[in-house]
FIKOLBA-868338 format. One line per field, with one value per residue (C-alpha): x, y, z. Coordinates in nm, 3 decimals. Each point is the difference from the previous one (the first is absolute). Layout:
N
px: c(X / ...)
py: c(Y / ...)
pz: c(Z / ...)
//
This chain:
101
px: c(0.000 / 0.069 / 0.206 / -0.351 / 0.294 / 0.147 / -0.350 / -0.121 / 0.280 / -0.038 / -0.369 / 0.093 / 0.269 / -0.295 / -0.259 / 0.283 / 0.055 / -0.399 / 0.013 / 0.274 / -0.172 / -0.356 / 0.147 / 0.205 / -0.345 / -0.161 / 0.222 / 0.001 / -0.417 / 0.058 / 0.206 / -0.265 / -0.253 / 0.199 / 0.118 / -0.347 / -0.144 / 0.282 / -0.109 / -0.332 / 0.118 / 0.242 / -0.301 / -0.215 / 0.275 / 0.016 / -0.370 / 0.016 / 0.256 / -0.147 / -0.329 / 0.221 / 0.155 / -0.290 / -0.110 / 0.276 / -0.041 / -0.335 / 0.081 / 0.268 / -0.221 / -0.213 / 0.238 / 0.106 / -0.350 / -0.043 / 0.349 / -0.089 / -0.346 / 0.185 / 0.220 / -0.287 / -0.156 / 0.312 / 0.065 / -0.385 / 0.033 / 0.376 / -0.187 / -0.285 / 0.254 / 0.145 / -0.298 / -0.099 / 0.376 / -0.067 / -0.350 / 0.120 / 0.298 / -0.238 / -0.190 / 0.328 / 0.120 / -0.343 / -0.002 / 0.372 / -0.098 / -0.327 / 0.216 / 0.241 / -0.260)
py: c(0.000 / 0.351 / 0.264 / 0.212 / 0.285 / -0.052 / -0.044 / 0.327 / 0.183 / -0.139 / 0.132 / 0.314 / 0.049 / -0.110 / 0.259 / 0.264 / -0.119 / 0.040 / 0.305 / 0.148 / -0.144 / 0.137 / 0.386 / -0.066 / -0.109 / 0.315 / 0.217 / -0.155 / 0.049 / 0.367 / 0.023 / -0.195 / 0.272 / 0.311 / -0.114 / -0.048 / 0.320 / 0.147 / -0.200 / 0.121 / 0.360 / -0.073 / -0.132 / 0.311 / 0.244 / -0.224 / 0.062 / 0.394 / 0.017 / -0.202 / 0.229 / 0.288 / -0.090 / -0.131 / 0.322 / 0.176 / -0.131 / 0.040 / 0.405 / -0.023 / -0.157 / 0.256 / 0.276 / -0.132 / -0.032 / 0.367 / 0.118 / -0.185 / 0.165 / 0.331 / -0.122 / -0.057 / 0.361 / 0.132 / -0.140 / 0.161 / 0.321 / 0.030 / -0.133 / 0.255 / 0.311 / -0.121 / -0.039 / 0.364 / 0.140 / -0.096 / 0.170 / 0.337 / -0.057 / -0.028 / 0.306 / 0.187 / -0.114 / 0.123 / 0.325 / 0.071 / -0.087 / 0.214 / 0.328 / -0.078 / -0.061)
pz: c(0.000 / -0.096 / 0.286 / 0.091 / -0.018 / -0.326 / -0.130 / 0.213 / -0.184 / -0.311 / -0.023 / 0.135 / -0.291 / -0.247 / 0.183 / -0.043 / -0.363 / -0.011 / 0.088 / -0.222 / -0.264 / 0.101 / -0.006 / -0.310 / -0.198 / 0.220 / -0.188 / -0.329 / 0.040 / 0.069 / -0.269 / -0.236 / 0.119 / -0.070 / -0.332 / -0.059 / 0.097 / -0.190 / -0.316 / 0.033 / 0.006 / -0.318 / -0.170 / 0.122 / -0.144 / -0.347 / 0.013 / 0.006 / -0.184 / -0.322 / 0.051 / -0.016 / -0.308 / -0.156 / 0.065 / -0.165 / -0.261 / -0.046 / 0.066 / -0.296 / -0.229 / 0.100 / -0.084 / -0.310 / -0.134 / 0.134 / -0.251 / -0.280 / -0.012 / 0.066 / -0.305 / -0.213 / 0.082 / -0.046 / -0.371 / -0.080 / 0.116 / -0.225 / -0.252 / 0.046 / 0.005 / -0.321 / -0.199 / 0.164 / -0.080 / -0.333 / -0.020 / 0.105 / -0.259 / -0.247 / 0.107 / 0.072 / -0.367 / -0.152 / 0.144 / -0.123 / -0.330 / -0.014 / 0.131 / -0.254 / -0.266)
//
């Protein structure tokens, strides 16, 4: 049969074993949690920050539609001063040659 104080000791050295073991998986739980909670706020930030782009670009396209309209009125109204520059030419042009007629 066993020595009751070799076996008392040897289940004290497990308990302390136990123990070392239980804080060591304490802290790898607390670890588990706050890489967790800081994965959630990653994925929160990833979140904005996609809307925020996405709404970007939704303002550019915006903008761009907005210039090339601006373009478009642009190119008309040139177009419109040269067909008028070319009206008063003509009327400039006809009343030169009826003073020097």
């Amino acid at each position: 049969m066993a020595n009751p104080d070799a076996t008392f000791s040897m289940l004290e050295a497990m308990s302390a074993r136990l123990e070392i073991v239980t804080r060591s998986l304490e802290r790898t739980a607390e670890a588990v949690e706050a890489n967790s909670a800081q994965v959630a706020s990653l994925s929160e930030s990833i979140t904005r920050l996609e809307i925020q782009i996405e709404n970007g670009f939704g303002r550019i396209e915006n903008l761009i539609q907005q210039q090339l309209e601006l373009s478009r009125q642009q190119h008309e109204t040139a177009q419109m001063q040269g067909r008028h520059i070319e009206r008063l030419m003509g009327v400039v042009e006809t009343l030169i040659q009826s003073r020097a007629a």
